[in-house]
N, C-alpha and C positions, 0 to 999 in steps of 0.2 A: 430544629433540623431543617433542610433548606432542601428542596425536592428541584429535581433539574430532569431534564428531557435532552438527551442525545441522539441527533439526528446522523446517520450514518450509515446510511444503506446504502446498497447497488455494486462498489468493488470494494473490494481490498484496504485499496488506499484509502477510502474512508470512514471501513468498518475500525481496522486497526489502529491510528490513531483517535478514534472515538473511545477504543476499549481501553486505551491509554489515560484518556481524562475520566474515563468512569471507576477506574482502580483507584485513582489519588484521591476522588471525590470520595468515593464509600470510605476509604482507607482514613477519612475526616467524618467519617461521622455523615455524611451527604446521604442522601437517597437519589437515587439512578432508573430510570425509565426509557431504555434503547428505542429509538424507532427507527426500524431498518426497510427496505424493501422485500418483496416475496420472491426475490431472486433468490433461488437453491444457494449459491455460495454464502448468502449472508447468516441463512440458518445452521451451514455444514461448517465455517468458523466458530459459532459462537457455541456448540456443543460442548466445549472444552469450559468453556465458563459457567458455572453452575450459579455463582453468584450473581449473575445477571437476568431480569427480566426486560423483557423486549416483547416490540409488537413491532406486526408486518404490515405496513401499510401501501394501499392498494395503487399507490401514484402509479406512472408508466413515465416512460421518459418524452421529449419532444418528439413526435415520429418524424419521419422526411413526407415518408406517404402522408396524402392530404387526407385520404380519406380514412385515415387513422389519428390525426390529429380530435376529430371530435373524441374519439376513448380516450388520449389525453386526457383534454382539459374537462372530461367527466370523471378518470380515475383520478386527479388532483384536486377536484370539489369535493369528491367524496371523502379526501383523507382530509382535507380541509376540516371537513364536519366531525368527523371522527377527531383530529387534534384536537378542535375545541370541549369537543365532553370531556377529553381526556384529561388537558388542562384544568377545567374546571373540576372534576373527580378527582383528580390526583392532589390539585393545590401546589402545582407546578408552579415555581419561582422566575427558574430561566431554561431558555433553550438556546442550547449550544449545537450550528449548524455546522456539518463537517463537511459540506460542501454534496453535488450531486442534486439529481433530480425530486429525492424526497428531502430535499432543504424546503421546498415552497411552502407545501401548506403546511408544513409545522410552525417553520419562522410569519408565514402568516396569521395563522390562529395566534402566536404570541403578540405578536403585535394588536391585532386588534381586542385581545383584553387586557393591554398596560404589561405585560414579562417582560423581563429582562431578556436583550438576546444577544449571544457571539456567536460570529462568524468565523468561521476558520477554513484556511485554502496551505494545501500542501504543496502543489505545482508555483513552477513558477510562472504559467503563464494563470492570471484569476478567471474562474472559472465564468460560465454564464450564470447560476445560479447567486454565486457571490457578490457579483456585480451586482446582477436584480435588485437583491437585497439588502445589499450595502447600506443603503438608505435608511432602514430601518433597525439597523446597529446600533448597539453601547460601544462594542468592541469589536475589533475585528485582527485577527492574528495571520500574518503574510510570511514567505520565507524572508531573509535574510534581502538587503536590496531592493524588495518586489514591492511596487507603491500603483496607488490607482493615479491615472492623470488626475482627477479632482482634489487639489487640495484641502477641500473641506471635507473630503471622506480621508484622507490622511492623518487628518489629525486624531482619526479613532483608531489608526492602526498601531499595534505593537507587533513588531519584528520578530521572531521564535524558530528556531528548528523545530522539525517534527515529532509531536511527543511521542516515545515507544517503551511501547508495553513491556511490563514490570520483566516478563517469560523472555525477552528477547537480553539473553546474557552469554559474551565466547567462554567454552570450554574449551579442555584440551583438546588439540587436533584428534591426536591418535585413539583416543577417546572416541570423540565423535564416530570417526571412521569405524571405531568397530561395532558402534550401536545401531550403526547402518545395514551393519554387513558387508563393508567395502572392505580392501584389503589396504591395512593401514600403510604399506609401502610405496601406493603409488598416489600419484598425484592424483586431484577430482576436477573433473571440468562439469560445473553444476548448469544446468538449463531450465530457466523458469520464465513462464511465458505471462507469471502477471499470475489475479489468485482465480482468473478464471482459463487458465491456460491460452497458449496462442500455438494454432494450429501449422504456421509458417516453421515454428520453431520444434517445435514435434516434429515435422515432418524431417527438420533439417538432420534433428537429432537420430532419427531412424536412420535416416540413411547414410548419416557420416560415425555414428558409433565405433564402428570397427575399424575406420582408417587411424580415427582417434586411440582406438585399443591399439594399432600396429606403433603407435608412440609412446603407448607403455603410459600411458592416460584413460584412469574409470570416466566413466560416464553416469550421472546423473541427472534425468529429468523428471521434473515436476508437471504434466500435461495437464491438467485440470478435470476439475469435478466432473466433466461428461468423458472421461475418459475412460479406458477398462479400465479392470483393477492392477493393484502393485504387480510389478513382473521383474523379476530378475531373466535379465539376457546376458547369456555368455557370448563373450569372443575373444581372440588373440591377440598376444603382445608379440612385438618383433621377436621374443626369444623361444615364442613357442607354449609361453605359458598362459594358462586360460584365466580370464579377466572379466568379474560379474558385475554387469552393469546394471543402473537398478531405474526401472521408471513407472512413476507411480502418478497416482491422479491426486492428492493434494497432502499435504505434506502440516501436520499438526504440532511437529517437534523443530519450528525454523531455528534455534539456535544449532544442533544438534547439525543442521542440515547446512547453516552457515558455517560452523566450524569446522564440518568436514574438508568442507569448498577448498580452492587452491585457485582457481579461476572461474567466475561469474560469467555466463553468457545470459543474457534477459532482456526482458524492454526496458523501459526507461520509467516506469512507473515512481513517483516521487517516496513515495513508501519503501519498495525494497531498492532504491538507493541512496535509501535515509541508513538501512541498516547493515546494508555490503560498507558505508564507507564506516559506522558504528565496528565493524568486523575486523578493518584493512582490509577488503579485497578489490583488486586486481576485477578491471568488468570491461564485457565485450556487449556493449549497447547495442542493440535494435528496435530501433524506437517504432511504434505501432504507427503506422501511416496515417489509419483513419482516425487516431484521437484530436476529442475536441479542440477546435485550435490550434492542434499541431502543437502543444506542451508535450509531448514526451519528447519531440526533436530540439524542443529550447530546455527541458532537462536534461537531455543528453548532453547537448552543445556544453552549458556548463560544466557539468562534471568533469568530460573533456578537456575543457580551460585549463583545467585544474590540475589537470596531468595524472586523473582517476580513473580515465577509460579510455579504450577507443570506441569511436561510433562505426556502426555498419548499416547503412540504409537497405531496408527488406528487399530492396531490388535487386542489390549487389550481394544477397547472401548465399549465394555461390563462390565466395571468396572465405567466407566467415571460415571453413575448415583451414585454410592456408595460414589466415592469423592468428589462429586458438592456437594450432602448432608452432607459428612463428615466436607467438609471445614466452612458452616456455622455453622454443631453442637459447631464447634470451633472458632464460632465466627468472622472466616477468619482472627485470630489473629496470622496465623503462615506464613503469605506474608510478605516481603518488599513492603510498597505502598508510602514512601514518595517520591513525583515527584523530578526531574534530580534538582541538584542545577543550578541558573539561570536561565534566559530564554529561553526556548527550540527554543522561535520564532526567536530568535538572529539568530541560524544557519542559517536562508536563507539570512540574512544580507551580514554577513558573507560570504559565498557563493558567492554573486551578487558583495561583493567590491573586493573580488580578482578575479574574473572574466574580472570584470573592469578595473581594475588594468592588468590585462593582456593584455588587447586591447590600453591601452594606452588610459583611459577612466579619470584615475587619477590623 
């Protein structure tokens, strides 16, 4: 049996395709060791998994403050040292880094006792911690087109969509809609601000609900983990009839919550617009201003290309209510919505067999 270390803490996007590759691995026979961050979101995802054991390590991310940079690069020594017993206790094989701030001292304790290591980046712009590490790869798994300028770290990379988890399958709409609580005749304008909420997007959603209801359009948003709890809000349809909108602080049933959907509003997060277009739907981008590098606006920009979204910059999202409306007077007939050809699920396959292949698993 062949013990692996999944690095995936700090959002979403990294927890979820990490949980991705630890399904197909156990699902072989594999042993699985998460190492996540002690950020609240990463332990309020992974509650629904019982077959996972995980530990939270104490990295922090790069501060900007100087004078928080020393906790830095003391909480990343300290996980540093903690990898290493771990590896050595465990009898850890490989570690597989899914990019973020607690990539470091995992993927360096493997390295410096001889493990095997993959790197994996979901954005398409690479992230800092990938780069770093690059160097230190067997493997390294990129989107679709997305290559480092060095061509000698190219030649480690294999091309892959983002693998997604086994839970993430469409139901029937009206279905969905009733396990919601919504009312299965009207269309859903879903709002997700990322897995840790974004407060632009909250706020937009509050205050535009109702003009939304006056178009005979639910409303739901997903605010995040520091938010109240679940709240159903009534308001009015042009005809007079009352419309329960529902918004809640994180959302444990996403197929459920995607298949109710009818039109996507969100950031631009490389994960949930791996699984809107897994979906077919129709997306109103707002890509998060301050992300690193500004990948959620060269994620957006793609998908756009593509004739999958429109973008709306946070500045201009005083407009955002005109186009959610605009897109349905048009019947939302001016999207790309038919999903990836083949099986999107394949990539984690994918993924796990040249991994394997790499350890000499094959």
């Amino acid at each position: 049996m062949n013990r692996y270390a999944i690095v995936c803490g700090g959002t979403g996007g990294h927890l979820s395709p990490g949980i991705a590759i630890a399904e197909e691995l156990i699902a072989r026979n594999g042993e699985c060791l998460l190492l996540i961050s002690d950020k609240a979101i990463d332990s309020v995802m992974l509650k629904k998994y019982d077959q996972f054991e995980y530990i939270a390590l104490p990295a922090k991310p790069l501060a900007k403050n100087i004078w928080k940079i020393f906790e830095t690069i003391k909480s990343q020594l300290v996980s540093l040292h903690q990898c290493i017993k771990l590896m050595k206790d465990r009898k850890i094989d490989c570690v597989i880094g899914m990019g973020g701030f607690t990539n470091f001292p995992a993927v360096m304790a493997a390295f410096l006792m001889g493990k095997k290591i993959a790197l994996h980046e979901s954005n398409r712009v690479i992230g800092k911690s990938v780069k770093l590490l690059a160097h230190l790869a067997d493997i390294i798994f990129l989107p679709p087109s997305v290559n480092f300028k060095s061509q000698s770290l190219n030649k480690k990379v294999s091309h892959i969509s983002i693998p997604l988890r086994r839970e993430i399958q469409k139901i029937d709409k009206r279905e969905a809609k009733e396990s919601l609580g919504l009312d299965p005749h009207r269309s859903v304008v879903t709002i997700l601000g990322g897995s840790q909420g974004a407060n632009a997007l909250n706020e937009w959603a509050i205050q535009n609900f109702q003009r939304l209801n006056s178009q005979n359009l639910t409303v739901c948003c997903v605010r995040g983990i520091k938010s109240d709890s679940q709240e159903k809000i009534a308001g009015m349809s042009d005809d007079g009839n009352t419309i329960t909108n529902l918004f809640l602080p994180f959302c444990n049933d996403m197929s459920s919550l995607l298949s109710a959907t009818d039109l996507l509003v969100c950031r631009a997060g490389a994960g949930t617009i791996a699984e809107a277009i897994l979906f077919g739907l129709p997306m109103v981008l707002v890509p998060y201003p301050n992300a690193a590098e500004n990948h959620q606006e060269v994620n957006a920009t793609h998908v756009a290309n593509e004739g999958r979204a429109i973008v709306v910059r946070q500045e201009d999202i005083d407009l955002l209510a005109n186009i959610v409306i605009e897109c349905f007077q048009k019947d939302l007939q001016n999207f790309k919505v038919d999903p990836p050809s083949g099986d999107e699920h394949s990539a984690v396959e994918i993924i796990v067999n040249r991994i394997q292949r790499m350890i000499g698993n094959e």
